[in-house]
C-alpha positions in Angstrom: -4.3 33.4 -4.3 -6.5 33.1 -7.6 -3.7 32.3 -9.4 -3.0 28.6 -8.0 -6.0 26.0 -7.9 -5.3 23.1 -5.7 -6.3 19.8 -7.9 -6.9 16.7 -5.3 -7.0 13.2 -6.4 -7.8 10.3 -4.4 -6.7 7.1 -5.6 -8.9 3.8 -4.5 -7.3 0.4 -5.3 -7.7 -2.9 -4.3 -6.4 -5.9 -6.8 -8.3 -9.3 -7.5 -8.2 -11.6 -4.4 -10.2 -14.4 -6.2 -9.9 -17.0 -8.7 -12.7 -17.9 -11.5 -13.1 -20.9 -9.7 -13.6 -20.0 -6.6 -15.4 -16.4 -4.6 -14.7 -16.6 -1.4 -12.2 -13.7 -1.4 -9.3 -14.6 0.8 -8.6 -11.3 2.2 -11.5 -9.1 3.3 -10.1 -5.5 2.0 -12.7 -4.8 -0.5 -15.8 -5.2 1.4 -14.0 -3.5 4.4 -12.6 -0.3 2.9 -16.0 0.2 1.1 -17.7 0.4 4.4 -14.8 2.7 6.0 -13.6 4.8 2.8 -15.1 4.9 -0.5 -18.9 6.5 0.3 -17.4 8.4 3.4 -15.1 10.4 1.2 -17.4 11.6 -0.9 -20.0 12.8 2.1 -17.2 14.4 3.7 -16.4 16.1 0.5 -20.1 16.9 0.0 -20.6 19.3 3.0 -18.1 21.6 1.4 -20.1 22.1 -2.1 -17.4 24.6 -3.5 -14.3 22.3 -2.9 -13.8 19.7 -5.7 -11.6 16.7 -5.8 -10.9 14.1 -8.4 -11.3 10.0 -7.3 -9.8 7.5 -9.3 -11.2 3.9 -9.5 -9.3 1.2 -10.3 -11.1 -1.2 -12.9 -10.2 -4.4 -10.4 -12.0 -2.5 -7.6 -15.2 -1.9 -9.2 -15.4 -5.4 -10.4 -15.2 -6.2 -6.5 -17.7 -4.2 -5.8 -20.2 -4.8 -8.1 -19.9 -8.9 -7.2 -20.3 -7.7 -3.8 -23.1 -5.2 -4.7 -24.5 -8.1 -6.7 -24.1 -11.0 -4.0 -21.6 -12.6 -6.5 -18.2 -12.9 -4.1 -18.2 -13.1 -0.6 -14.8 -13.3 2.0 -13.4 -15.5 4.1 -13.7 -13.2 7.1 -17.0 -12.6 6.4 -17.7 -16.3 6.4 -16.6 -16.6 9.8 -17.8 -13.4 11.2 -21.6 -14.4 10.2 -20.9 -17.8 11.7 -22.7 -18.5 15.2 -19.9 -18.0 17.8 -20.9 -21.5 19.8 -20.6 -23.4 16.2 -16.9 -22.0 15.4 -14.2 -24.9 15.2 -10.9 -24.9 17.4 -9.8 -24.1 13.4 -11.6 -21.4 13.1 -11.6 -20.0 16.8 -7.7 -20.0 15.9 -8.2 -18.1 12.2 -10.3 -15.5 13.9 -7.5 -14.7 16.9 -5.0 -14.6 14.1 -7.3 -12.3 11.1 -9.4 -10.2 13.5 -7.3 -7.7 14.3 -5.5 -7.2 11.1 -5.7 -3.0 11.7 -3.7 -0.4 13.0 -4.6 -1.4 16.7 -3.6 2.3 17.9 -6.4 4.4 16.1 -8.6 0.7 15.1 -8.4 -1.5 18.2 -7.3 0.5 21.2 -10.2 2.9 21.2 -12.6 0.3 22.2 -12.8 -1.3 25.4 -13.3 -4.1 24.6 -11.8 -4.9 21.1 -8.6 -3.6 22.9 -8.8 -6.0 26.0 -9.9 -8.7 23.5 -6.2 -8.0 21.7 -4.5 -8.4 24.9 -6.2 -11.3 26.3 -4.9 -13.0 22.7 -1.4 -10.9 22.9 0.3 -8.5 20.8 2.6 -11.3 20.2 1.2 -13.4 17.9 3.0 -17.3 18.3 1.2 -19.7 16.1 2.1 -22.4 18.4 0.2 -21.1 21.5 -2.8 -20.3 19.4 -4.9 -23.4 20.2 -4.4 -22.7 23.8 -5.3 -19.3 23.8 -8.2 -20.1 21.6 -9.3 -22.8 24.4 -9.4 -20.0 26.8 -11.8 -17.7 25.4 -15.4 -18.3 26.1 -18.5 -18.1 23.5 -19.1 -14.6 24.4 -16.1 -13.3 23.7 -15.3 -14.7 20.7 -18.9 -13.2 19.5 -17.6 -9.9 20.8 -14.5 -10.2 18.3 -16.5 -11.2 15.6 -18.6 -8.2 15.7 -15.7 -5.4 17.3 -13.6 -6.6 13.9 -16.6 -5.4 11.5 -17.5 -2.4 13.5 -13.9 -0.9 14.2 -14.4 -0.4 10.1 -17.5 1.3 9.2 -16.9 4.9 9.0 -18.1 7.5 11.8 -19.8 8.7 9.3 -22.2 5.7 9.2 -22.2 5.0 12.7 -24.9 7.5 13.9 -27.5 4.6 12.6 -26.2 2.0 14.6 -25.0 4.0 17.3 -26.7 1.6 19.8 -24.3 -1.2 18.9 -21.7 1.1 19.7 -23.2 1.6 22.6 -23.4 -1.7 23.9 -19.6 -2.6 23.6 -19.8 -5.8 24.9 -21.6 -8.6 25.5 -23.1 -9.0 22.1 -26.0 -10.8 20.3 -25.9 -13.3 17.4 -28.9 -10.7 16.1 -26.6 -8.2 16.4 -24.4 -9.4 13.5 -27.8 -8.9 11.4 -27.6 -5.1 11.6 -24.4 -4.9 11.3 -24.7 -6.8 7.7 -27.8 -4.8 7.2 -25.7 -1.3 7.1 -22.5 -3.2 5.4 -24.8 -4.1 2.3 -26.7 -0.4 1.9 -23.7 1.2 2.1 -21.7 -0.8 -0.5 -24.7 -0.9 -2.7 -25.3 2.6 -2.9 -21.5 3.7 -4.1 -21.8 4.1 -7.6 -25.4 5.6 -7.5 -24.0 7.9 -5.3 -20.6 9.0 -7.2 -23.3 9.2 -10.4 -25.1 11.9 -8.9 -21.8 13.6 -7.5 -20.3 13.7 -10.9 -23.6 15.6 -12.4 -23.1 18.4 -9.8 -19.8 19.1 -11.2 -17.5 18.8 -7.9 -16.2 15.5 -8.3 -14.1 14.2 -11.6 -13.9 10.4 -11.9 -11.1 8.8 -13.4 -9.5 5.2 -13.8 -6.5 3.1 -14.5 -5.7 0.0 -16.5 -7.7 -3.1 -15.7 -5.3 -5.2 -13.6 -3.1 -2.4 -12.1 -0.1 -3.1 -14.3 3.0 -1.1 -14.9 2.2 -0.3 -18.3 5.6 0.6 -19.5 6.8 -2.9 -18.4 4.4 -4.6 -21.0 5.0 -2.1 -23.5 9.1 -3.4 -22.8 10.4 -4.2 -19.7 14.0 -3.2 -20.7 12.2 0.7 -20.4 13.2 -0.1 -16.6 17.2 -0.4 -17.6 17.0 3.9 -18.6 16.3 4.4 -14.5 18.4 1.8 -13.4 21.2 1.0 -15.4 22.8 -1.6 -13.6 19.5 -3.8 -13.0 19.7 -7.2 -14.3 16.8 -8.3 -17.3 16.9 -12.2 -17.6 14.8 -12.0 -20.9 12.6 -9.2 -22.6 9.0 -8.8 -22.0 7.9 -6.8 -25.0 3.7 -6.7 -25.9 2.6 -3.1 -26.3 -0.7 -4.7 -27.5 -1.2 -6.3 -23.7 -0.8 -2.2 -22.4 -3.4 -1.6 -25.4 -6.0 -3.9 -24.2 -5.5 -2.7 -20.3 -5.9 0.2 -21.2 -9.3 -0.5 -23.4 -10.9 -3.4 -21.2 -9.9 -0.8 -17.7 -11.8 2.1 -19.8 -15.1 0.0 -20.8 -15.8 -1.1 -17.1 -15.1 2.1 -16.0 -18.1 3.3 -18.6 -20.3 0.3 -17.6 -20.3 1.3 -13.9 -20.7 4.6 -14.3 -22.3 4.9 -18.1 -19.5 7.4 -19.5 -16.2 6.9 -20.8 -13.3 8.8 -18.5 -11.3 12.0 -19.3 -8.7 11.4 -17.3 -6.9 8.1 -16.1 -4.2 7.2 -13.6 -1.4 5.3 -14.9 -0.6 2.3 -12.4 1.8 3.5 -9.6 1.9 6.8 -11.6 4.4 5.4 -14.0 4.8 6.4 -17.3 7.3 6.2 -20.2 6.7 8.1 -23.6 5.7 5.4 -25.3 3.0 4.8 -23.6 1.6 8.3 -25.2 0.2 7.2 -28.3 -1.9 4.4 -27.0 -3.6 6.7 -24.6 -4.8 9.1 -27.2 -6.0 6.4 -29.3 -8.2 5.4 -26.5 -9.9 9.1 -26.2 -7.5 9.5 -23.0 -7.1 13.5 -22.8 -5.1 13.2 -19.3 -2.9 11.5 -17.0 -0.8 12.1 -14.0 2.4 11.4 -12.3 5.3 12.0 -9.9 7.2 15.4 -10.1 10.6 13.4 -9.9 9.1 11.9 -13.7 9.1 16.1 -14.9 12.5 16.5 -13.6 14.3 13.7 -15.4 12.5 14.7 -18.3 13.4 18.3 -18.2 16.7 17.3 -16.6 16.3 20.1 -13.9 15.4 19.3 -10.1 13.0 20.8 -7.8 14.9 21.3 -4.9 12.6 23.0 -1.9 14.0 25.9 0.3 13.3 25.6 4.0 9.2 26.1 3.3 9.1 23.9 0.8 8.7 25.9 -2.1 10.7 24.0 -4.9 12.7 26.1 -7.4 11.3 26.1 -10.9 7.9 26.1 -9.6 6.4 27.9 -12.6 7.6 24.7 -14.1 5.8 22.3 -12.0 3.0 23.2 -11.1 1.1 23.1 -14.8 0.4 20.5 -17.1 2.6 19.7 -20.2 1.5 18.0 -23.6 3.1 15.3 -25.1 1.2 13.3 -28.1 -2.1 15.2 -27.3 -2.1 13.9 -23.7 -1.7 16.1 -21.2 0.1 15.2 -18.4 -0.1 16.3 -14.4 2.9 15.8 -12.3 1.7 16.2 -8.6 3.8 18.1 -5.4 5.5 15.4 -3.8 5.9 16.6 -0.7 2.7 17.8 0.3 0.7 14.3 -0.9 3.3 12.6 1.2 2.5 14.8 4.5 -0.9 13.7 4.5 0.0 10.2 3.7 2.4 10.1 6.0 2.6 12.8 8.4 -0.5 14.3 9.4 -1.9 11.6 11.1 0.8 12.4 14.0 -0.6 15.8 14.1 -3.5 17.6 15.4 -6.4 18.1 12.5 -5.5 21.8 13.4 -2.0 22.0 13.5 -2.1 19.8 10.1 -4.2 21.8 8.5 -2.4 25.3 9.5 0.9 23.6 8.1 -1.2 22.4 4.6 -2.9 25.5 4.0 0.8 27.4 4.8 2.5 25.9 2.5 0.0 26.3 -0.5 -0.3 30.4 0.4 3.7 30.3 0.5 3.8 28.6 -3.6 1.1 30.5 -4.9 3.1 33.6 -3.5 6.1 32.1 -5.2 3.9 31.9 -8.4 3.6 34.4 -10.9 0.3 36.8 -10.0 -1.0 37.0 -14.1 -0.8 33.4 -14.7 -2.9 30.0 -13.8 -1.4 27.5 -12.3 -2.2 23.9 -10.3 -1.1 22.2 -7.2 -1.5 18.5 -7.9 -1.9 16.5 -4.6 -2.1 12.9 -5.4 -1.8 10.0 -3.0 -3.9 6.9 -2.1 -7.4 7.5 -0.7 -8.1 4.2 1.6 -5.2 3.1 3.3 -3.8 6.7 5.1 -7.0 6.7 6.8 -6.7 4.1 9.5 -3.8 5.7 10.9 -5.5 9.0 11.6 -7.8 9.6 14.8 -11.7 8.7 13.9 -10.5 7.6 10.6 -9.3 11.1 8.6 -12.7 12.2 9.3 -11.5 15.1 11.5 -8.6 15.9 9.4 -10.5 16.2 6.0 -13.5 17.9 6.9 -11.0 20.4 8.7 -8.9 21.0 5.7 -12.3 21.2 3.3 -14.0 23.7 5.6 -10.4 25.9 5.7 -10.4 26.1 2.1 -13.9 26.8 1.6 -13.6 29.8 4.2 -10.5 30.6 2.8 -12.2 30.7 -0.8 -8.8 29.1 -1.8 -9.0 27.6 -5.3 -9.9 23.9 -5.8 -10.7 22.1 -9.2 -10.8 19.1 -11.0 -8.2 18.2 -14.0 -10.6 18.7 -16.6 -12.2 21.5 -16.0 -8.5 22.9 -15.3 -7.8 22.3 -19.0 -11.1 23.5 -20.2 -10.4 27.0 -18.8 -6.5 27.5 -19.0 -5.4 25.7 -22.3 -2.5 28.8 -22.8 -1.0 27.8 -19.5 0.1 24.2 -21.4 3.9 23.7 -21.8 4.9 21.7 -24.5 7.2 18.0 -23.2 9.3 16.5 -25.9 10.5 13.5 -23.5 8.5 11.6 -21.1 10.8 9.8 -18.7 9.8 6.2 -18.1 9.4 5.3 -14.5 6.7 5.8 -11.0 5.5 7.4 -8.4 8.2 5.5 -6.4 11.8 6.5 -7.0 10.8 7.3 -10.3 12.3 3.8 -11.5 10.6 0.1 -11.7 12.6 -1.7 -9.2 10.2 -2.6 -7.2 8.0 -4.7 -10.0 11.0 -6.5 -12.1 14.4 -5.8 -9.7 14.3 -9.0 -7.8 14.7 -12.6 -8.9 11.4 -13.7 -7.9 9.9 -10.8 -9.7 11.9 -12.8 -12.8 10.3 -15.6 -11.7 6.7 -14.6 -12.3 7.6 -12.5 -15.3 8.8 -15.6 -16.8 5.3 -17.7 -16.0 3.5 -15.1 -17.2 6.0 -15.0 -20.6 5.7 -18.6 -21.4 1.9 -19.0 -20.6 1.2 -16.2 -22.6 3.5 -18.0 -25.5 1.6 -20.4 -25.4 -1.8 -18.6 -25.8 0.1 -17.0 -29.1 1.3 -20.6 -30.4 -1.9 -22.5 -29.6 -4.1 -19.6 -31.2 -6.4 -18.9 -28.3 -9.2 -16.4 -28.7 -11.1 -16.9 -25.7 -11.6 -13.9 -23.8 -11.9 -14.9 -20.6 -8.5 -17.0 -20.7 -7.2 -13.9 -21.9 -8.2 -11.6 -19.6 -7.2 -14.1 -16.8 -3.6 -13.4 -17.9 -4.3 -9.8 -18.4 -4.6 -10.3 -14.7 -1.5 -12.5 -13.5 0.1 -9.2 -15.3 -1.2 -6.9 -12.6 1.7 -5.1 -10.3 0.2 -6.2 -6.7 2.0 -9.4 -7.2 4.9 -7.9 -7.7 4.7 -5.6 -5.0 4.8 -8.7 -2.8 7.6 -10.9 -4.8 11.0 -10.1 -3.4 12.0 -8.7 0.0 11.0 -5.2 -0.8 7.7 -5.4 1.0 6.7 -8.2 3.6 3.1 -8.7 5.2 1.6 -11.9 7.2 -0.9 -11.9 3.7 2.2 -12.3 1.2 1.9 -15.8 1.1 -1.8 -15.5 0.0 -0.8 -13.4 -2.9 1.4 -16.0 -3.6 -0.4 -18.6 -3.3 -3.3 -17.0 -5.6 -1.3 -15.5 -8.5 -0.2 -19.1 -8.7 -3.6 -20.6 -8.6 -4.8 -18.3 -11.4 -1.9 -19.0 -14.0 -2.9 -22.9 -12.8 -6.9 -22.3 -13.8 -5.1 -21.1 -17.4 -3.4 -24.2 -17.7 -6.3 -26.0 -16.4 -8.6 -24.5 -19.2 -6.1 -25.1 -21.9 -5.7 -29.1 -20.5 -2.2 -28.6 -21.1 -0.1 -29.9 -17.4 1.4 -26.8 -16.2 4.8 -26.6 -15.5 6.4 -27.7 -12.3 7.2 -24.1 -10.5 3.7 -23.3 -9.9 3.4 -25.7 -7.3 6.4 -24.1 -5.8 6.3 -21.0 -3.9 7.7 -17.7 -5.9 8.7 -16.2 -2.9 11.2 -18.5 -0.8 9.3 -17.3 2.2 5.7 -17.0 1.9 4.7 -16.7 5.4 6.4 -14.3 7.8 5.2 -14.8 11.6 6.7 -11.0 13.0 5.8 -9.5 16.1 5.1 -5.5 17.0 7.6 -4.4 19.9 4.8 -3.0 22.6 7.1 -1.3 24.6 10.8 0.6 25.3 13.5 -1.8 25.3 17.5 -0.8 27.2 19.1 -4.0 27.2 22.7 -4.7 27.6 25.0 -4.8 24.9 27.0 -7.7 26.4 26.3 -10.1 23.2 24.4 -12.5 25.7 20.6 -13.1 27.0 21.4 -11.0 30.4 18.1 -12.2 31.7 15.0 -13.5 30.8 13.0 -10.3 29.7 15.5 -8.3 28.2 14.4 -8.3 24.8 11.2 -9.3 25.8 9.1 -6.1 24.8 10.8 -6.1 21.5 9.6 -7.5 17.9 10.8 -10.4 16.3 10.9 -12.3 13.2 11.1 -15.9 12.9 13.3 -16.9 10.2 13.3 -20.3 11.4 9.9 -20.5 10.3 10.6 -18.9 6.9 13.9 -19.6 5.5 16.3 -16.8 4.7 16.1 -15.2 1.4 19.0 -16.6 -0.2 17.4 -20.3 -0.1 20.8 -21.9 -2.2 22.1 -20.9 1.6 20.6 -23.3 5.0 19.9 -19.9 5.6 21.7 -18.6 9.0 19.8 -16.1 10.8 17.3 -17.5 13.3 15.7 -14.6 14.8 15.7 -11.2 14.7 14.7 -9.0 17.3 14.5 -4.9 17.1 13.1 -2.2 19.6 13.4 1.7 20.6 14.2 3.6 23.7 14.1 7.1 23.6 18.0 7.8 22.6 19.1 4.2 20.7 17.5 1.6 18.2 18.1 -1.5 19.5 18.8 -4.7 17.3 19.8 -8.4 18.3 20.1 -11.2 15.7 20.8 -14.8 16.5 21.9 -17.0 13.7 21.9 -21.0 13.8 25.6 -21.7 13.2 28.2 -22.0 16.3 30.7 -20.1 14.7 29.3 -16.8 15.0 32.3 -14.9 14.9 33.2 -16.6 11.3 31.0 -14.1 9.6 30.5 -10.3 8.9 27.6 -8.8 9.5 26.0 -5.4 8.0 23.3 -3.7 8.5 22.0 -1.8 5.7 19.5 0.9 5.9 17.3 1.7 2.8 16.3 4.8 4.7 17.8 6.3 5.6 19.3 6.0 2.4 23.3 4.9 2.1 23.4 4.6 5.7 24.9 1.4 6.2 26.9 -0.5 9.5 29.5 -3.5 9.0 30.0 -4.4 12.1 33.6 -4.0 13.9 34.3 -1.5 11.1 31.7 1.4 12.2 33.3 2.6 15.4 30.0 4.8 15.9 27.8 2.2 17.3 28.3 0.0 20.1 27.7 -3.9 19.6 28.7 -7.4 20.8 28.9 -10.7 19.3 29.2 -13.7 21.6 26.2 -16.1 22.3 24.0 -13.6 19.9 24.6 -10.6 18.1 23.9 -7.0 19.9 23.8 -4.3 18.5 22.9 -0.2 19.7 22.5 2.6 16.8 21.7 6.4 18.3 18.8 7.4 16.9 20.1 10.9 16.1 21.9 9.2 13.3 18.6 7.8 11.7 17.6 11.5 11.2 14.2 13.4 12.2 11.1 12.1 14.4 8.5 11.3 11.6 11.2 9.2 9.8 10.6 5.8 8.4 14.0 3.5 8.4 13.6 0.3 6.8 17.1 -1.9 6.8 18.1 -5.2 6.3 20.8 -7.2 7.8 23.2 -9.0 5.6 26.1 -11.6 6.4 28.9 -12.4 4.5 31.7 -15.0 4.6 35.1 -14.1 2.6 33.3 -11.0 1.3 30.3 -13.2 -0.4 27.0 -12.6 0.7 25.5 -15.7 2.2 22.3 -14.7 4.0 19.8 -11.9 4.5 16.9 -11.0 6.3 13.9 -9.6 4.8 13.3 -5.7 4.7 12.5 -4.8 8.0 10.3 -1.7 8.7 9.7 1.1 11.1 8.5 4.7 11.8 9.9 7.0 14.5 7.1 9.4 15.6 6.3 12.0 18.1 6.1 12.5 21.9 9.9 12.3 22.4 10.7 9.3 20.1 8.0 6.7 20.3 7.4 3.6 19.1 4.4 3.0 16.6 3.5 0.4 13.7 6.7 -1.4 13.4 5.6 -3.8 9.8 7.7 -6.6 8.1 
């Protein structure tokens, strides 16, 4: 198959968890990841000299890095981890059972003896009010036992061989202990770059970046751009500053070259989105390539790549090579093959995964004319997938490296792509503007309270125009507060236990502008942008079969099941009381399972819906569906068969919606969950 090169790119991001006042990070994902992904994925890559792969490095990671590298920031979790286990406070005792096992606890927690009986001696349900008791009952030892089982559930296997004694041990630890653990956390984070340096000269690995807060550029370039993919989205005012995409673009590009002393060929737009106008600026910059989402090559060629039952897409001499717009030339990656190792694989057996990966490329490039070049894009995000694979990926990647090598099938990088197949270029005369995520921008400017902090953002940078402000650091500060990750987190498309902190801190940096300026900043930023900003949700932990009766049957019905406390957050709609109270969701192997009570008596005065984002359009009003069985009476029961939420493997995400005289008068957040193997399981249900 010489005539297809498979082109890998693995994206590492992590946005700005500080403030410039203050470096205690309040979420420990940089230092973690850097001692479970970023070095381990290029040794794993390095074994297999003849496979190359592309990494992309976000400008707001490496700045991380290099303050940790550099003893400039520390982490909050960090802080406590180092502290002596017999000093912690009932406080802190409490902030350790609620942060130290922030991980996928099947492939993170459960493994280890003792981290796992830890968990359970806490409880996978996590109720903020039993805490201090809890707490209370765990002695010195154990508590130094989490401390250290929470830092070594993240350091790679690859790293583990050199404290493998640790390991080891399992329980029962040593303040000392803590000392090698720190030991191996600093070498490994301060031997990254060095490291990708002398990858880079070898000629196997391409580096690449993105703009320096992780913004959606076409957003700052004009946020009505978003109104071509979603016509009927609602704009309150225009955000229009190409020259704020310019300087991303520039400032991203010059820390990129002061890490790693050259300037990048090829750069990764934010969330892969793009927009024509965005063209120009690139190429200005010395850009020569970027990539995106195939769905973006479809719109823009107004074609579709539908895929047959192997997956081969129709018009695949189309998509798989680049096109040239404005001397940029532009990648669109195979979205269904990044998405099965994002999202599938880690079900599957390295082998089985690998077989069905390696399949499916032999199958395109047999699709593919025999006389021509072409390249398989796979793009996806190269930290987070991990944790949800056995031994962290590591079995799967080296695996699917060591097939291809054996295989000889072809891998390069983008650049050297372009340097030996520039006839294979097709020429684009329209770049549709949208991402790597429904190929629109809903997610960053569709809800109110992403209008909420597109409007702070607006006026305080108004004000750095009216009052004439040249200071860079103020400047770049806002450059920040435009960053997508707050975004991601404004609205109800995506819930975590950390929104509130992201929150809470873009709020705190738009205050240290206002601060600097000594102007008194408005009103709202003491307010929350979310109207929830904490959401206490529990995992279910096992099957469920209650009774659809509408009532509490007995005691433990539900009891396995997980729950969010809306009582604790407010509904969305805060104009509203708000009237759900709890809501309570599970599997058994032939129904999903969902029970909502709501805080008003007259529960039979409303109609309900429940309203599934995927699968998409499925959607249940309640005593109108006649295929689902539920009850209302003392709460609200309700029973879907899971052969109507389509395959194992399948994510659902829904929300439930009531309504009174046909207006909508409460919602629950976006609820989240993934069917998986082994009949139909329950894993990872998020909020």
């Amino acid at each position: 198959m010489n005539n297809l090169s498979v082109a890998f790119l693995w994206h590492f991001h992590q946005p700005i968890y500080s403030t410039p006042e203050d470096k205690i990070l309040p979420m420990p994902w940089v230092r973690l990841h850097a001692i479970k992904d970023y070095l381990d994925m290029l040794k794993n890559i390095q074994k297999f000299p003849e496979v190359c792969v592309t990494f992309n490095f976000t400008p707001t990671l490496l700045i991380q890095l290099q303050e940790y590298k550099e003893n400039k920031c520390t982490d909050r979790q960090f802080l406590l981890f180092r502290k002596r286990a017999e000093d912690l406070t009932l406080e802190e005792k409490i902030e350790i059972l609620k942060d130290f096992f922030l991980a996928n606890w099947e492939e993170m927690v459960e493994p280890y003896p003792r981290y796992f009986s830890l968990l359970m001696k806490r409880g996978k349900k996590l109720v903020p009010e039993e805490l201090p008791s809890v707490a209370e009952s765990f002695t010195t030892d154990e508590f130094r036992d989490l401390q250290i089982w929470a830092n070594l559930a993240w350091i790679d296997p690859v790293f583990r061989e050199e404290i493998k004694e640790l390991y080891q041990k399992g329980r029962n630890f040593k303040e000392q202990d803590k000392e090698i653990i720190i030991a191996l956390q600093n070498k490994i984070i301060s031997s990254i770059f060095d490291e990708y340096k002398k990858a880079v000269e070898t000629g196997q690995i391409e580096l690449t970046t993105s703009p320096l807060a992780h913004p959606i550029l076409p957003l700052l370039i004009n946020s009505n751009l978003a109104k071509i993919s979603n016509p009927n989205l609602e704009i309150p005012f225009e955000f229009k500053h190409p020259e704020d995409a310019r300087e991303q673009i520039i400032q991203g590009i010059a820390i990129f070259e002061k890490i790693f002393g050259f300037k990048p060929k090829g750069f990764w737009p934010s969330e892969g989105s793009v927009c024509s106008e965005l063209l120009p600026v690139l190429s200005d910059t010395g850009i020569e390539w970027i990539a995106t989402d195939e769905e973006i090559l479809a719109r823009s060629i107004n074609l579709s790549f539908k895929r047959d039952e192997n997956g081969i897409p129709n018009h695949s001499n189309l998509l798989y090579k680049p096109w040239n717009m404005g001397n940029i030339k532009i990648f669109f990656r195979d979205h269904l093959l990044s998405d099965r190792i994002a999202f599938v694989y880690n079900r599957w057996e390295p082998e089985k995964a690998v077989e069905d990966f390696i399949g499916r490329i032999k199958q395109i490039a047999g699709s593919l004319s025999s006389v021509e070049k072409f390249i398989l894009p796979v793009i996806l995000d190269g930290e987070n997938a991990w944790e949800y694979f056995e031994n962290d990926g590591t079995d799967f990647l080296q695996l699917l490296y060591k097939t291809i090598s054996n295989e000889k099938i072809p891998t390069t990088t983008f650049s050297k792509f372009l340097n030996e197949n520039q006839s294979t270029i097709n020429n684009l005369s329209n770049l549709f503007p949208g991402s790597w995520i429904g190929a629109n921008f809903n997610i960053w400017i569709g809800k109110p309270e992403d209008h909420k902090a597109w409007l702070i953002i607006k006026n305080l940078r108004d004000k750095l125009v009216d009052l004439d402000i040249k200071d860079s650091e103020i400047w770049r500060q806002l450059y920040f507060l435009e960053g997508s990750d707050w975004f991601w987190w404004f609205g109800d498309d995506f819930f975590s236990v950390t929104t509130e902190v992201f929150d809470r801190l873009f709020r705190q940096n738009a205050l240290w502008i206002y601060k600097k300026l000594t102007i008194e900043p408005p009103h709202e930023l003491f307010l929350p942008i979310n109207p929830q900003t904490e959401i206490y949700a529990t995992q279910p932990i096992d099957y469920i079969s209650p009774t659809i009766d509408g009532k509490l049957t007995f005691f433990y019905e539900w009891y396995n099941a997980g729950y969010l406390d809306l009582k604790r957050t407010g509904g969305t709609m805060q104009r509203f009381a708000g009237l759900f109270s709890k809501v309570y969701y599970g599997f058994d192997d032939k129904n999903l399972y969902i029970r909502f009570d709501i805080l008003n008596q007259n529960i039979n005065q409303y109609e309900y819906e429940i309203d599934f984002e995927r699968p998409e359009g499925l959607k249940y009003i309640l005593g109108v569906n006649q295929d689902i069985n539920f009850k209302i009476d003392e709460i609200i029961e309700v029973s879907i068969p899971l052969s109507q939420l389509k395959s194992v493997g399948d994510y659902i995400e829904f929300i439930i919606k009531a309504r009174e005289k046909g207006k909508e008068i409460d919602r629950t957040p976006l609820l989240k969950a993934v069917i998986t193997q082994k009949d139909i399981i329950l894993k990872n249900w998020t909020v």
